[in-house]
C-alpha positions in Angstrom: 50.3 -7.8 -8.9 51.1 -8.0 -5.2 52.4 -12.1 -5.5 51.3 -14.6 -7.8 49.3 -17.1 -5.6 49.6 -19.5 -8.2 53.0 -20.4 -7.8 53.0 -18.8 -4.1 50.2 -21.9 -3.5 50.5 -24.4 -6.4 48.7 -27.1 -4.2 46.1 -25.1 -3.4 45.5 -23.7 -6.9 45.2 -27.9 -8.2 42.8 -28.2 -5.3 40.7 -25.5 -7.0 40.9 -26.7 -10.2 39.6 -29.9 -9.5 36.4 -28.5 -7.9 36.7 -26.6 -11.3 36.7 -29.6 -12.9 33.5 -31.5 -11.2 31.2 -28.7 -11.8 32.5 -28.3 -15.7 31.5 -32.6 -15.4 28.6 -31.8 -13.4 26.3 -31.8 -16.2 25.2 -28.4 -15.5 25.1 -26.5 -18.4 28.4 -24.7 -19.4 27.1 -21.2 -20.4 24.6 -21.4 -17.7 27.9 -21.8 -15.4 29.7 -18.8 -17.1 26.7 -16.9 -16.4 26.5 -17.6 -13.1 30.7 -17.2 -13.0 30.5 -13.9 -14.6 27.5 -12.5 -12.5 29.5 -13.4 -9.1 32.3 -11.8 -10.3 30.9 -8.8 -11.3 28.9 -8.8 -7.6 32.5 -9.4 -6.3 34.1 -6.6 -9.1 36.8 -9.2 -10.0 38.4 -7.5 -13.2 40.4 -10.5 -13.7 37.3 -12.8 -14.0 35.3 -10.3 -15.7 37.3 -10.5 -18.7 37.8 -14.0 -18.3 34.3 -15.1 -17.7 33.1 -12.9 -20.6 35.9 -14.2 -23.2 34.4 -17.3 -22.5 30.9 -16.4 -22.7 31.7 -15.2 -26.4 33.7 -18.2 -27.3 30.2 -20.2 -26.4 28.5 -17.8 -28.7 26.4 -15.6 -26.2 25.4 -12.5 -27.7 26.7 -9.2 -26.9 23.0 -8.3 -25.9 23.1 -10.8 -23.7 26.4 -10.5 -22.3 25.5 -6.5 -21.4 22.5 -7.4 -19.6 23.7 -10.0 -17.1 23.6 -7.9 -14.2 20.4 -6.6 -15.4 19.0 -10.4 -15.7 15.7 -9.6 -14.1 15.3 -6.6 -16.6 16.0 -8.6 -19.5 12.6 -10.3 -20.0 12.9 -13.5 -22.2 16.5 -13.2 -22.9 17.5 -14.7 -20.1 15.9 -18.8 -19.5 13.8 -20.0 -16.4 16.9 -21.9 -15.4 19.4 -19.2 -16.3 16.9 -16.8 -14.4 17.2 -18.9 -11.2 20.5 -19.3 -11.2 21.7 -16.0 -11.3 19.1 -15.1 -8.5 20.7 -18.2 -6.5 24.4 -16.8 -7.5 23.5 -12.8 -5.9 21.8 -14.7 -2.7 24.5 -16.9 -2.1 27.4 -14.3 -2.6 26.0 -11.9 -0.5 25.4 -14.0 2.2 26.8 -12.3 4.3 23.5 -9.5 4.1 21.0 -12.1 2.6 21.4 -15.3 4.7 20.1 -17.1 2.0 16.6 -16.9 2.4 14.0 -19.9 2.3 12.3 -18.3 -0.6 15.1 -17.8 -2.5 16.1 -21.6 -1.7 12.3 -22.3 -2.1 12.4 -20.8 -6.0 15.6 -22.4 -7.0 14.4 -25.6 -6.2 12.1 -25.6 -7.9 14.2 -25.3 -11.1 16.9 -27.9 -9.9 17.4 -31.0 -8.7 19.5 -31.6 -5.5 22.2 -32.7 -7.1 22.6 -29.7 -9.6 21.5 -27.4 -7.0 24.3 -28.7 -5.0 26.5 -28.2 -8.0 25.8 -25.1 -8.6 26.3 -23.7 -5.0 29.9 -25.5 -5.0 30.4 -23.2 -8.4 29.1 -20.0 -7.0 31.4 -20.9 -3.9 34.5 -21.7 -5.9 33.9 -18.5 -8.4 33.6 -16.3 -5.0 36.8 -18.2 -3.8 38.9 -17.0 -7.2 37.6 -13.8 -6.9 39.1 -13.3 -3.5 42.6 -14.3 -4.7 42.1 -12.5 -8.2 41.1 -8.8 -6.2 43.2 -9.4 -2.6 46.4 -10.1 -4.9 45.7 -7.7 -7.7 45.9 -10.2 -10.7 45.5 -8.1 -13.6 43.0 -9.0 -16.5 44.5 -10.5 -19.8 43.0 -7.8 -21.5 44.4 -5.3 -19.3 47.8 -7.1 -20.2 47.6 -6.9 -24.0 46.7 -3.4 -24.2 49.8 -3.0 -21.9 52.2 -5.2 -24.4 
């Protein structure tokens, strides 16, 4: 680990978790956030969130199956839900936007899924996912499991 940005930043990190803490008290749905968590990170190939993300995926009883499939969503026929479906296309549109811009269709198909206020919701959780990835990878947190096979 290059420097532990948790204790380097201890303000910043309480700032995060309280955006963490409005979207888990958004109403949104908590796997369908974990989905969308785990499918930035592995856009973003955050280790550290990967195993995090997917820990917590099991603990909320998601299936293996499923779990494997996630960055094959639109593969995955009905597995996935219209909502869970959307989001995840909303989650790769918004991380890369950089090369997507966010196109009106995209915007056009998610809205039609969500209200404003969840859509707003879930773009501050696809922001704030894509925000821990950046400290996670720049600072080379390693992933718990990485830790325990270490110990």
């Amino acid at each position: 680990m290059r420097l532990d940005y948790t204790k380097a930043a201890p303000g910043g990190m309480k700032a995060f978790g309280s955006v963490y803490g409005y979207v888990m008290q958004s109403g949104l749905d908590d796997v369908l956030v974990e989905l969308v968590y785990l499918r930035v990170s592995q856009i973003n190939g955050c280790a550290y969130c990967l195993d995090m993300h997917t820990r917590d995926l099991i603990r909320h009883g998601v299936t293996p199956a499923k779990l494997a499939l996630v960055q094959a969503w639109h593969e995955a026929g009905t597995l996935f839900s219209e909502r869970e479906k959307a989001a995840l296309a909303w989650a790769e549109t918004v991380t890369r936007v950089a090369d997507t811009h966010v196109p009106d269709e995209e915007f056009q198909r998610v809205a039609a899924v969500f209200g404003e206020k969840e859509l707003a919701d879930l773009t501050m959780a696809i922001g704030l996912m894509n925000a821990f990835n950046r400290l996670a990878i720049s600072f080379r947190r390693p992933p718990d499991a990485a830790l325990a096979a270490n110990a």
